[in-house]
Biotite code that builds the C-alpha atoms (Angstrom):
import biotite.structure as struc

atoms = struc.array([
    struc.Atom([23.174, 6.988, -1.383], chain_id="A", res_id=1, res_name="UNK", atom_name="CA", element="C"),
    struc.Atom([21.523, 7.050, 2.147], chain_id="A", res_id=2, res_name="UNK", atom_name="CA", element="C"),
    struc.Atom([18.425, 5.707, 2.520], chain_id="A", res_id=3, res_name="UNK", atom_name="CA", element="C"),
    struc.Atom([15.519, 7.760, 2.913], chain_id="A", res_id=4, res_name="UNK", atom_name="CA", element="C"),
    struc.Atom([13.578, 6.633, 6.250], chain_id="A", res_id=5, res_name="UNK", atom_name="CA", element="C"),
    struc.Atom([11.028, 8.714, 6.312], chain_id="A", res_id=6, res_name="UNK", atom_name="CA", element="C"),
    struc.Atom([7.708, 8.439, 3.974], chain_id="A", res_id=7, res_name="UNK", atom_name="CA", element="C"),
    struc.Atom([7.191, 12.141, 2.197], chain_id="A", res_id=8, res_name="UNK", atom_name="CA", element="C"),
    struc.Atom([4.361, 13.859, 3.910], chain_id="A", res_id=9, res_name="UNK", atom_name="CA", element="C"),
    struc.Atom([1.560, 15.629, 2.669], chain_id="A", res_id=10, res_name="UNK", atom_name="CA", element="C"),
    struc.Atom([-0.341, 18.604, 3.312], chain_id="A", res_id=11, res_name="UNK", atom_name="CA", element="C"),
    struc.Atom([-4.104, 18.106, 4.121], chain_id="A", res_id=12, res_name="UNK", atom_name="CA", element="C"),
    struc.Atom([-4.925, 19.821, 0.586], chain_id="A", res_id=13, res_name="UNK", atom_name="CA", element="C"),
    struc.Atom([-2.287, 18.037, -1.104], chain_id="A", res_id=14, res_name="UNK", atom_name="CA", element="C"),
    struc.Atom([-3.901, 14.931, 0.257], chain_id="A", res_id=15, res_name="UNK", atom_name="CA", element="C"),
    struc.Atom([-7.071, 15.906, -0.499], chain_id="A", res_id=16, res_name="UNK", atom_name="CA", element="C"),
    struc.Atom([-6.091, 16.804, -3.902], chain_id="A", res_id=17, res_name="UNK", atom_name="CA", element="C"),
    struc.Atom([-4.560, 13.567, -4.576], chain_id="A", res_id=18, res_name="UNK", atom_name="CA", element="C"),
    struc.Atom([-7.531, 11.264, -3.448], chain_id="A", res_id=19, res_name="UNK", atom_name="CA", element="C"),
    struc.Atom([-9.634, 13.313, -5.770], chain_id="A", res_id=20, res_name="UNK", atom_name="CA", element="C"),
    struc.Atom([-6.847, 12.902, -8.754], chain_id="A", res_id=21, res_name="UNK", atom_name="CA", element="C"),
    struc.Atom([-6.664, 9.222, -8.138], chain_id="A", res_id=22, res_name="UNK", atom_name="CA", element="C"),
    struc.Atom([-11.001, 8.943, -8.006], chain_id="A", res_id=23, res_name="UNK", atom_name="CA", element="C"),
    struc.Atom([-10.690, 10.942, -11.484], chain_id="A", res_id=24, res_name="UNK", atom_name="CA", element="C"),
    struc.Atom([-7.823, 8.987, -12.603], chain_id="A", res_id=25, res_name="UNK", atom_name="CA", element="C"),
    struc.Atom([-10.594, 5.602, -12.436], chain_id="A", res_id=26, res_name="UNK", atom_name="CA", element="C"),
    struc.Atom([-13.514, 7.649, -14.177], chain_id="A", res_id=27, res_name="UNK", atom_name="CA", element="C"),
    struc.Atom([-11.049, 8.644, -17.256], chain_id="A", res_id=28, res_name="UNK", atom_name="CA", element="C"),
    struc.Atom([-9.909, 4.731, -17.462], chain_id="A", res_id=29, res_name="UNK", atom_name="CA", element="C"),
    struc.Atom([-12.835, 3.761, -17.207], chain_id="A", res_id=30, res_name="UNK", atom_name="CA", element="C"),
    struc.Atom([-14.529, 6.495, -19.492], chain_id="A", res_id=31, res_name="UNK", atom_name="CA", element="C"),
    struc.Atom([-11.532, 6.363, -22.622], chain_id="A", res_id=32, res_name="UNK", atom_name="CA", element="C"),
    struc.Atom([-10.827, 9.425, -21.661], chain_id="A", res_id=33, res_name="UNK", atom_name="CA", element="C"),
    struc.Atom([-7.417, 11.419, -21.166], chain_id="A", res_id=34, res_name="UNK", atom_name="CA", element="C"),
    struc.Atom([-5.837, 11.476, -17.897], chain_id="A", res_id=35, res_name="UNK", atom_name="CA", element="C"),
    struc.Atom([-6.368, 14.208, -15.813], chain_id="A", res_id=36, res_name="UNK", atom_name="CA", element="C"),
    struc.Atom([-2.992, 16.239, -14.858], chain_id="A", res_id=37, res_name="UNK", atom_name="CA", element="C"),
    struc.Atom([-3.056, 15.668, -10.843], chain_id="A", res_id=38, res_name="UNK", atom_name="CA", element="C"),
    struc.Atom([-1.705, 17.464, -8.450], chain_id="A", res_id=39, res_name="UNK", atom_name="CA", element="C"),
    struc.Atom([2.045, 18.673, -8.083], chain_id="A", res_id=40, res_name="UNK", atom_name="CA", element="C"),
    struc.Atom([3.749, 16.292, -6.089], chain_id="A", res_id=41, res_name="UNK", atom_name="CA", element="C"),
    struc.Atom([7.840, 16.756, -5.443], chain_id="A", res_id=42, res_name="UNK", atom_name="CA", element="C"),
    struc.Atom([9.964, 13.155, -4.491], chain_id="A", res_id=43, res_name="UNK", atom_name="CA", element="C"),
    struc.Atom([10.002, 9.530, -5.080], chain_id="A", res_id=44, res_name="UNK", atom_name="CA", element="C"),
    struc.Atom([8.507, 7.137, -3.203], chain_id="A", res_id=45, res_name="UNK", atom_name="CA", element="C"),
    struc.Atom([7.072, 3.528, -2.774], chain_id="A", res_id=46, res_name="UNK", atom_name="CA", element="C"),
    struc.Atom([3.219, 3.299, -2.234], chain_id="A", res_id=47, res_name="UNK", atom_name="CA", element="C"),
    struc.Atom([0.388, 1.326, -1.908], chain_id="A", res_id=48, res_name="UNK", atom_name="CA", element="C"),
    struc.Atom([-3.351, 2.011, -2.668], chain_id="A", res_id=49, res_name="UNK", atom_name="CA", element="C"),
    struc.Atom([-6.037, 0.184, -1.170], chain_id="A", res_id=50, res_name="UNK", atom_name="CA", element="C"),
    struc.Atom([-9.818, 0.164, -2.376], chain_id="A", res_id=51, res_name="UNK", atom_name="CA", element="C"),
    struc.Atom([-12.592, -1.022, -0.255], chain_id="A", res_id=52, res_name="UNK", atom_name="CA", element="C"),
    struc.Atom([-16.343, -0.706, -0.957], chain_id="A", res_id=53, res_name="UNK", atom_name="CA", element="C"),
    struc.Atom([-18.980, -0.525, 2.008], chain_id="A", res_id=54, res_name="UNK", atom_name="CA", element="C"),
    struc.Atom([-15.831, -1.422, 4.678], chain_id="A", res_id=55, res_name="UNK", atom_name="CA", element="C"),
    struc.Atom([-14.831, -4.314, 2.481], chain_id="A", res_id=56, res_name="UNK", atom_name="CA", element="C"),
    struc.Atom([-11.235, -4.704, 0.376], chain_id="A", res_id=57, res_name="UNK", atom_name="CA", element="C"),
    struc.Atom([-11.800, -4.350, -3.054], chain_id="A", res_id=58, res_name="UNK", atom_name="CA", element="C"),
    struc.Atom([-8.382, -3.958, -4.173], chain_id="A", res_id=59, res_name="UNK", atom_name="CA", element="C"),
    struc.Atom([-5.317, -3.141, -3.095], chain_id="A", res_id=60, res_name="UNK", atom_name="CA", element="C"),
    struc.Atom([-1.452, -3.023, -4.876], chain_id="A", res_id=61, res_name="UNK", atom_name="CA", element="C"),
    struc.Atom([1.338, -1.449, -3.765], chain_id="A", res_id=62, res_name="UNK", atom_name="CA", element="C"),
    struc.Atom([4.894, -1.408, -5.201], chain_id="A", res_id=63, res_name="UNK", atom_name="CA", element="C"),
    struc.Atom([8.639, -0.693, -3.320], chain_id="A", res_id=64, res_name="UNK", atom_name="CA", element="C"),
    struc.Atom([10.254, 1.453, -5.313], chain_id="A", res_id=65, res_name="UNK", atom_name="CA", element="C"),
    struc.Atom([11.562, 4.501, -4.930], chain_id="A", res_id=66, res_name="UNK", atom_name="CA", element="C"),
    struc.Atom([13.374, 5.119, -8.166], chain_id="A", res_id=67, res_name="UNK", atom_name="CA", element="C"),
    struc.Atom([10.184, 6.925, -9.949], chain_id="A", res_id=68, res_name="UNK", atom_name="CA", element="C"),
    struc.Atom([8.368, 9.849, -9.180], chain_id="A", res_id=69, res_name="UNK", atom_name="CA", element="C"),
    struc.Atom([6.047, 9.233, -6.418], chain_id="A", res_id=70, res_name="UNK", atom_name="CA", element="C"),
    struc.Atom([2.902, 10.741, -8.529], chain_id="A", res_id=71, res_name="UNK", atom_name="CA", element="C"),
    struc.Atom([3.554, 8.313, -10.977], chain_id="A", res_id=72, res_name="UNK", atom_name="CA", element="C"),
    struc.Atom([3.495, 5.370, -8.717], chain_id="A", res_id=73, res_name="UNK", atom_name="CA", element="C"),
    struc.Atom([0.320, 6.852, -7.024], chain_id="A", res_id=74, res_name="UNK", atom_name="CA", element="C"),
    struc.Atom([-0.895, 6.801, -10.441], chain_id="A", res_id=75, res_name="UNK", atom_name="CA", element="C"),
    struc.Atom([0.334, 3.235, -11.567], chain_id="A", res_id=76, res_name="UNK", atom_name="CA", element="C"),
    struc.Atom([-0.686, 2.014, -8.031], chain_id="A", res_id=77, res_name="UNK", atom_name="CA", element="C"),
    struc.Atom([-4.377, 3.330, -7.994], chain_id="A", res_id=78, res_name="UNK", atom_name="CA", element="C"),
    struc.Atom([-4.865, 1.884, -11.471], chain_id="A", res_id=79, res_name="UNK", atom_name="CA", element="C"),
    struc.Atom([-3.432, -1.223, -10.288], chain_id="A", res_id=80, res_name="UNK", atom_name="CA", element="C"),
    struc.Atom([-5.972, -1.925, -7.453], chain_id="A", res_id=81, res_name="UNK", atom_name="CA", element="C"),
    struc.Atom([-8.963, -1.259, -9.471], chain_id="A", res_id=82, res_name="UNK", atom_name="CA", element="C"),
    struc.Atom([-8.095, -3.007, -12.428], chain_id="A", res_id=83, res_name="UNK", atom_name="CA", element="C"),
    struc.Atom([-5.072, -5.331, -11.825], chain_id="A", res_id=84, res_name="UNK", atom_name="CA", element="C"),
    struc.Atom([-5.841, -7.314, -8.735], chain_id="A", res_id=85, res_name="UNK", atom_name="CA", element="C"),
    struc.Atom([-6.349, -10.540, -9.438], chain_id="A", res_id=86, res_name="UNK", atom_name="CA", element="C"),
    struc.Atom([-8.423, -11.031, -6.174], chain_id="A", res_id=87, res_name="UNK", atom_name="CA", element="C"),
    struc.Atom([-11.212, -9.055, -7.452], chain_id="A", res_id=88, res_name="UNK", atom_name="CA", element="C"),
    struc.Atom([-12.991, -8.196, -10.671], chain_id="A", res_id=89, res_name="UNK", atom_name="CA", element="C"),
    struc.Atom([-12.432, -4.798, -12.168], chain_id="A", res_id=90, res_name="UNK", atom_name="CA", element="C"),
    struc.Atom([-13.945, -1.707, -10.637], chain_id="A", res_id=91, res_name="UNK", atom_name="CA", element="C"),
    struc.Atom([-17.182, -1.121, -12.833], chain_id="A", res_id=92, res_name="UNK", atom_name="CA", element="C"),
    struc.Atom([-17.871, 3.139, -13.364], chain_id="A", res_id=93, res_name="UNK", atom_name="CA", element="C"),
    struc.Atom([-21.116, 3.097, -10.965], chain_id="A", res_id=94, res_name="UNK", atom_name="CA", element="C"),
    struc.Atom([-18.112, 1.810, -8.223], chain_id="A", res_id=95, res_name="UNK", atom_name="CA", element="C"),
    struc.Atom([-15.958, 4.470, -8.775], chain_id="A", res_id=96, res_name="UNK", atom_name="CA", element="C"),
    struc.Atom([-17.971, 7.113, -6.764], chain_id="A", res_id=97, res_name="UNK", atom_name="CA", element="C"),
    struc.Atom([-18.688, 4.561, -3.540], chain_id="A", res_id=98, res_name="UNK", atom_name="CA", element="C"),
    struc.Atom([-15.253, 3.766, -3.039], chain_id="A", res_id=99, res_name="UNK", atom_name="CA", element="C"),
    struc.Atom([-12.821, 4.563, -0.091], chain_id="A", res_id=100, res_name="UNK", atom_name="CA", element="C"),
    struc.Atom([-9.550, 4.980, -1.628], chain_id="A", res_id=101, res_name="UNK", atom_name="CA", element="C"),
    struc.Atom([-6.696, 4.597, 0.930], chain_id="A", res_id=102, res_name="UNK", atom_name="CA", element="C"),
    struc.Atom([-2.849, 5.887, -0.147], chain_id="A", res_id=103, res_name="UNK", atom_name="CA", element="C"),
    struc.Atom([0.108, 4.677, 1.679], chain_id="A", res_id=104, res_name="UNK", atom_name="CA", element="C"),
    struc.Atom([3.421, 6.340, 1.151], chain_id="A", res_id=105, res_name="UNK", atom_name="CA", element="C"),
    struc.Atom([6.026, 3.621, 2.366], chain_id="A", res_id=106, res_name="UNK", atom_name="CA", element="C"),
    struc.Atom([9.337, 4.357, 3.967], chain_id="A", res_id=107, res_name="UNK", atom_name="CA", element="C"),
    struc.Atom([12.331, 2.306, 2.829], chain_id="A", res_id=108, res_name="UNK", atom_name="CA", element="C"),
    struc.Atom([12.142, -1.402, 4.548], chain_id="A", res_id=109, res_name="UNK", atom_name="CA", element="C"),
    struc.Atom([14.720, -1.714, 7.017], chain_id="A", res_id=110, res_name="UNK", atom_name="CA", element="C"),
    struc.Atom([15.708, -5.399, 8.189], chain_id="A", res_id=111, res_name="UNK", atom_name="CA", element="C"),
    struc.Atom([13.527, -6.151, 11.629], chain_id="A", res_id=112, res_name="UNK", atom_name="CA", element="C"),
    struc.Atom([15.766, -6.572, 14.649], chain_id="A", res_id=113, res_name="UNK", atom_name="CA", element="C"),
    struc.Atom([13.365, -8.727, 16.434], chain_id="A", res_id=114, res_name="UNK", atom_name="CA", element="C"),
    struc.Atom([9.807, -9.985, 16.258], chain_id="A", res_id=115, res_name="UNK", atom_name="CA", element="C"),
    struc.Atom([9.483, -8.031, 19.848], chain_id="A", res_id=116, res_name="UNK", atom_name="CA", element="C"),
    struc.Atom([10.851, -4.660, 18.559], chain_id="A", res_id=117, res_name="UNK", atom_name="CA", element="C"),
    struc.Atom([7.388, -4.952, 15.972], chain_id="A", res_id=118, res_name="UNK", atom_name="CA", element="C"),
    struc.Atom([5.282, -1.745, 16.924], chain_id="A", res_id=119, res_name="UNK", atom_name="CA", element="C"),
    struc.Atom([1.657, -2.884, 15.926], chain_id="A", res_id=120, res_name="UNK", atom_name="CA", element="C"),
    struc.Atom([-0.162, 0.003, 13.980], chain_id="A", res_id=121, res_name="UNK", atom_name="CA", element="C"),
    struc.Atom([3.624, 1.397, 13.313], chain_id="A", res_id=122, res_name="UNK", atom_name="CA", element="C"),
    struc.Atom([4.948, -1.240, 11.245], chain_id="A", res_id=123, res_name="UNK", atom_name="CA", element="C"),
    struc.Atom([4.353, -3.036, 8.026], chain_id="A", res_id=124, res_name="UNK", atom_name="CA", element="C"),
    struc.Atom([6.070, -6.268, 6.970], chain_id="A", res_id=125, res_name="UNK", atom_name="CA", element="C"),
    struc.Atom([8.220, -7.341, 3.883], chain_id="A", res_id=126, res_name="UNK", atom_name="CA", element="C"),
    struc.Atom([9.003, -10.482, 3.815], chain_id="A", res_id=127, res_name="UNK", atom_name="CA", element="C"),
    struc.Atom([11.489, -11.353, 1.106], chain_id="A", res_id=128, res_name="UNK", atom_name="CA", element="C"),
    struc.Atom([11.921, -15.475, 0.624], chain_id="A", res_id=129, res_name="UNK", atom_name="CA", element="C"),
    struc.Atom([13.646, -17.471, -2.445], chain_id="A", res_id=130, res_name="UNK", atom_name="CA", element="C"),
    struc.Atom([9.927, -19.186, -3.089], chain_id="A", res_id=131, res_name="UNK", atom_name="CA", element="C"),
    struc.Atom([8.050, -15.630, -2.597], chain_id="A", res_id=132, res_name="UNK", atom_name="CA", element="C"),
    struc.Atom([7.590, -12.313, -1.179], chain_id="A", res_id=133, res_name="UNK", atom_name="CA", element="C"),
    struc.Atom([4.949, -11.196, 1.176], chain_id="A", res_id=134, res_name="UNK", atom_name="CA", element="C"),
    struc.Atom([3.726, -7.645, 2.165], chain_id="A", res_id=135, res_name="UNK", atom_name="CA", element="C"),
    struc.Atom([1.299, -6.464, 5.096], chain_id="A", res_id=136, res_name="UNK", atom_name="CA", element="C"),
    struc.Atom([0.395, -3.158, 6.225], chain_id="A", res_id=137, res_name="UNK", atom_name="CA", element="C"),
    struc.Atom([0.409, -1.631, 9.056], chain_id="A", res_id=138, res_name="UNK", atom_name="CA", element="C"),
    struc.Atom([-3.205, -1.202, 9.303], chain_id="A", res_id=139, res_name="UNK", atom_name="CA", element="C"),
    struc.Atom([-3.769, -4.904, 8.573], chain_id="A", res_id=140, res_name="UNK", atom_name="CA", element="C"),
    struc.Atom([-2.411, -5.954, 11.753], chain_id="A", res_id=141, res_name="UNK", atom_name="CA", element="C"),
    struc.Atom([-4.855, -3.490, 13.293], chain_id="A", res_id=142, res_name="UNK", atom_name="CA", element="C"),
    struc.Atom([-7.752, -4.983, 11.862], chain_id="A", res_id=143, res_name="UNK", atom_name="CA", element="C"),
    struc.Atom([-7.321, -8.606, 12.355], chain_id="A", res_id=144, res_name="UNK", atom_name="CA", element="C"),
    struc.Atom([-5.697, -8.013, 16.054], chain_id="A", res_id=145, res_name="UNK", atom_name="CA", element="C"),
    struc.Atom([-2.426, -9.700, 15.671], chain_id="A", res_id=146, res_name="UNK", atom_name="CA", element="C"),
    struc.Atom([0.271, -9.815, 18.123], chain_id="A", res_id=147, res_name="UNK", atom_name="CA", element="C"),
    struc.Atom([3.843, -9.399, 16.726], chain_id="A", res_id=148, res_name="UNK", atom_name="CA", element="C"),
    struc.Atom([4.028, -13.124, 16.187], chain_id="A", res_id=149, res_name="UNK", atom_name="CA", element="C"),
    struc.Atom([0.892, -13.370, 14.382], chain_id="A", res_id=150, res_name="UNK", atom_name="CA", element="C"),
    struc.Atom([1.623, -10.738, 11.853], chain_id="A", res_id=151, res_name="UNK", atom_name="CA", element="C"),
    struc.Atom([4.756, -11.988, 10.930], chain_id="A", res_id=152, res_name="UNK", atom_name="CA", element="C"),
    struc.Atom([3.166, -15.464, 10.261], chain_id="A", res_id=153, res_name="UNK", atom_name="CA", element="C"),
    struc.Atom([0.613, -13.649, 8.281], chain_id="A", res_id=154, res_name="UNK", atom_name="CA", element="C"),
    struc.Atom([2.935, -11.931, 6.193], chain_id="A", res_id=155, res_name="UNK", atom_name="CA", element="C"),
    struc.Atom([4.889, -15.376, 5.605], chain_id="A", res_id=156, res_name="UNK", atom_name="CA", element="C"),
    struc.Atom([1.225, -16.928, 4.600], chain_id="A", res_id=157, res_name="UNK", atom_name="CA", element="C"),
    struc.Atom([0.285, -13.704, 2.228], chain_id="A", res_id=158, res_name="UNK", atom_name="CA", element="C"),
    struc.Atom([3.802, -15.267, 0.581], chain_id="A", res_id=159, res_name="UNK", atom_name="CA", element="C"),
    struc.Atom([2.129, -18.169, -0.100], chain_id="A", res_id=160, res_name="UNK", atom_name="CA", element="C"),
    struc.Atom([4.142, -20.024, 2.172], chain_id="A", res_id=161, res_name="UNK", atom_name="CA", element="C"),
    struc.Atom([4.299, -21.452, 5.866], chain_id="A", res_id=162, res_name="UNK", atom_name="CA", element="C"),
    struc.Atom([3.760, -19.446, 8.955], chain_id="A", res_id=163, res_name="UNK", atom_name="CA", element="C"),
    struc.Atom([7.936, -20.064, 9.971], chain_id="A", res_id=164, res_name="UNK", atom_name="CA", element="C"),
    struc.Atom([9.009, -19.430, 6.943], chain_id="A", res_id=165, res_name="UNK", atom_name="CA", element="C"),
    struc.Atom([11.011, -16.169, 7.979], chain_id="A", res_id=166, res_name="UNK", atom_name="CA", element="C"),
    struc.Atom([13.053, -17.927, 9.673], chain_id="A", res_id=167, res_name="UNK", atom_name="CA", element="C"),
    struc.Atom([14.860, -20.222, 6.768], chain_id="A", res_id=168, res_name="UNK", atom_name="CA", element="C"),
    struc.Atom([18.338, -19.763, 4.999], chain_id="A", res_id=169, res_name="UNK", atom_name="CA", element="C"),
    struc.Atom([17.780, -16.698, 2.759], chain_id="A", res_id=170, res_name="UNK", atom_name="CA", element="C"),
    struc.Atom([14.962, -14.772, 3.948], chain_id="A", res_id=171, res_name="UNK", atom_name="CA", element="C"),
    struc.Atom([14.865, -11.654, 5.305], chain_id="A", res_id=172, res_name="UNK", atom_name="CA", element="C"),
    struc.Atom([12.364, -9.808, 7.273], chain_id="A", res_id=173, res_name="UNK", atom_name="CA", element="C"),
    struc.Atom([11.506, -6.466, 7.167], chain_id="A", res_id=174, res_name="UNK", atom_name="CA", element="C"),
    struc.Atom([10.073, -3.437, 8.674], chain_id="A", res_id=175, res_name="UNK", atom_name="CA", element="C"),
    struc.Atom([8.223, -0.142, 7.003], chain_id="A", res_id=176, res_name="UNK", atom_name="CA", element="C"),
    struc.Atom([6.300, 2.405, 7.751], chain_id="A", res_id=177, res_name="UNK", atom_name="CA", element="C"),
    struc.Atom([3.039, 3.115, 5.673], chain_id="A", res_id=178, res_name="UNK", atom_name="CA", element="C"),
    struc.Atom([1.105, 6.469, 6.491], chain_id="A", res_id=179, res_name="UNK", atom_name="CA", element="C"),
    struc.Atom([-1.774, 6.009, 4.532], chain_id="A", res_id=180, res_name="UNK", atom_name="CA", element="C"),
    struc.Atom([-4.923, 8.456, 4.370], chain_id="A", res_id=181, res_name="UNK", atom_name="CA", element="C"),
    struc.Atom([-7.789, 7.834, 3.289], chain_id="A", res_id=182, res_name="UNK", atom_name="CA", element="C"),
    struc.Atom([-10.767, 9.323, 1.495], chain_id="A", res_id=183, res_name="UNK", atom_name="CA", element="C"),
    struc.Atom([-13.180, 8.802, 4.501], chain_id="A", res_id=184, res_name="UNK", atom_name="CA", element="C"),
    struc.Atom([-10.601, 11.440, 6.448], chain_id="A", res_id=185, res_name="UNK", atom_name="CA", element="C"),
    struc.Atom([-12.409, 14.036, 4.443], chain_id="A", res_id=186, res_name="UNK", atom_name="CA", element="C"),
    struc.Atom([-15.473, 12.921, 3.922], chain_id="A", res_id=187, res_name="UNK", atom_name="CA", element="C"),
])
């Protein structure tokens, strides 16, 4: 089967839609209640959702995999952040309404041909190591100013191990590409 290397796009309603879904998917956790249906969403795909609160990160999980429906993982994902990070304590029901929630739909990684073919702002990172794995955004690399370099030494570090480690026997580097909205883009 070919790989898919585009993310799925989204209509503005559809994204709207969803970033409502996914606010009322924490207030029905959070509230015992049944979840809501969501919008109809057509394809698979791997995403990640990122919380932050007043500009700051207060959660974020993402997942490759693009064997389930991609409204599920949305789902899974947004639950994930708020609850599941182990970074942060659990979104509380007074946080739910202050949050930015930011979806990324992910294309398929492809192995990275070169630190100096890295587009900043294009391209995420997957680094895949025998002692770990290690994931950046695109949009991380935007925020913290990293050259090509830099990010991959980041992602190595989010992997819990040394800046060079993409360069041992048995680990592979890879590229993505994550466009995320966000909340704020319709606020």
């Amino acid at each position: 089967m070919a790989q898919e290397k585009v993310a799925l796009d989204f209509t503005k309603d559809e994204k709207m839609a969803i970033l409502e879904w996914c606010r009322e998917l924490l207030r029905a956790t959070l509230e015992d209640k049944p979840e809501p249906e969501g919008p109809e969403l057509k394809g698979n795909g791997g995403v990640f959702v990122t919380l932050k609160k007043d500009g700051d990160l207060r959660g974020c999980i993402g997942v490759f995999d693009w064997s389930r429906p991609v409204k599920e993982t949305i789902a899974r994902m947004t639950k994930a952040a708020a609850f599941a990070d182990h970074r942060f304590n659990a979104v509380s029901l007074p946080e739910v309404d202050q949050l930015e929630i930011v979806v990324s739909v992910l294309t398929q990684p492809e192995k990275l041909e070169g630190i100096d073919k890295i587009v900043i702002g294009r391209d995420g990172l997957y680094l895949v190591h025998p002692k770990g794995r290690g994931v950046l955004l695109p949009s991380v690399a935007v925020e913290y100013g990293f050259a090509p370099l830099e990010f991959v030494e980041n992602t190595c570090r989010k992997a819990g191990l040394p800046p060079s480690a993409y360069a041992d026997p048995g680990a592979e580097l890879m590229v993505f590409r994550a466009p995320a909205f966000s909340s704020q883009d319709f606020a």
